[in-house]
C-alpha positions in Angstrom: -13.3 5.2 -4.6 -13.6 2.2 -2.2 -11.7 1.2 0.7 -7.9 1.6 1.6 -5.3 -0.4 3.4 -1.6 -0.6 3.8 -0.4 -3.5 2.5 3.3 -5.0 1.4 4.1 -4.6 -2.4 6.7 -6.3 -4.5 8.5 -3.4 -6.2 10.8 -5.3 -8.8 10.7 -2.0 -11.0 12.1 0.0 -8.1 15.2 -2.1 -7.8 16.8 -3.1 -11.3 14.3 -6.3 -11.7 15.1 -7.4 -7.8 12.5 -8.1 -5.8 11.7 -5.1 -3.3 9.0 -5.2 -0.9 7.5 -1.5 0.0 4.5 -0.9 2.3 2.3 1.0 0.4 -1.2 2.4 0.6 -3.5 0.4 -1.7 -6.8 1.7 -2.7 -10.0 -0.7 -4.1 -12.6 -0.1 -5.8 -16.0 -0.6 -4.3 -15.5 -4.2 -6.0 -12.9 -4.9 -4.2 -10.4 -4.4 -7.3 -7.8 -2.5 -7.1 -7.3 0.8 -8.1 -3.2 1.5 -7.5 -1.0 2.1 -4.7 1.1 5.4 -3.1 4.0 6.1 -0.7 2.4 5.9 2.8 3.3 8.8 5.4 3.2 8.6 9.0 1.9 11.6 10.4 -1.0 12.2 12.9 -1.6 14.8 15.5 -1.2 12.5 18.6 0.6 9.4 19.9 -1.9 7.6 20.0 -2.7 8.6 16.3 0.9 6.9 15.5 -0.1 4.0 18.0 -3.0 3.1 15.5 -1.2 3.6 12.3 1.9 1.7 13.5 -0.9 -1.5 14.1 -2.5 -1.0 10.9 1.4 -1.9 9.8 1.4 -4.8 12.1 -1.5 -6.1 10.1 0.0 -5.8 7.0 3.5 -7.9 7.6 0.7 -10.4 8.1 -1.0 -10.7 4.9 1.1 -11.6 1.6 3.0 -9.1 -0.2 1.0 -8.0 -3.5 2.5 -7.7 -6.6 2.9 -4.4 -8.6 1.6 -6.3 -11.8 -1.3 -6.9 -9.7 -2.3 -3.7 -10.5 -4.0 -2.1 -13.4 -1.5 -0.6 -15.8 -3.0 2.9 -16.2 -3.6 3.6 -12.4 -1.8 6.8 -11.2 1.3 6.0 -9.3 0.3 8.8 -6.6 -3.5 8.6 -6.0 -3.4 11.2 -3.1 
């Protein structure tokens, strides 16, 4: 497996056809494709561990939300 960010995802599936935006850990390929998506947790063993995860966050309400049909049909839901 390749890289992995969080990143906002258009859920329509989640919410009766309605448009609803998750933040999500996506996973790529070493391409650059992607591979599929899962639930993000926060957890880390320090502060400053929550600090860095919290920015990573930041960064992602930057970028534009992906779409779940961006993704490849058979990719597991939960890759962790």
């Amino acid at each position: 497996m390749g890289e992995w960010e969080h990143r906002f995802v258009n859920m329509p599936s989640a919410n009766g056809g309605e448009d609803w935006i998750e933040l999500r850990e996506i996973y790529y390929n070493e391409d650059g494709s992607l591979i599929g998506h899962a639930n993000p947790c926060l957890g880390s063993e320090s502060m400053d561990g929550v600090t860095l995860i919290v920015g990573w966050w930041v960064n992602a309400s930057k970028l534009p939300p992906l779409h779940e049909k961006d993704f490849p049909p058979d990719f597991e839901r939960e890759i962790v």
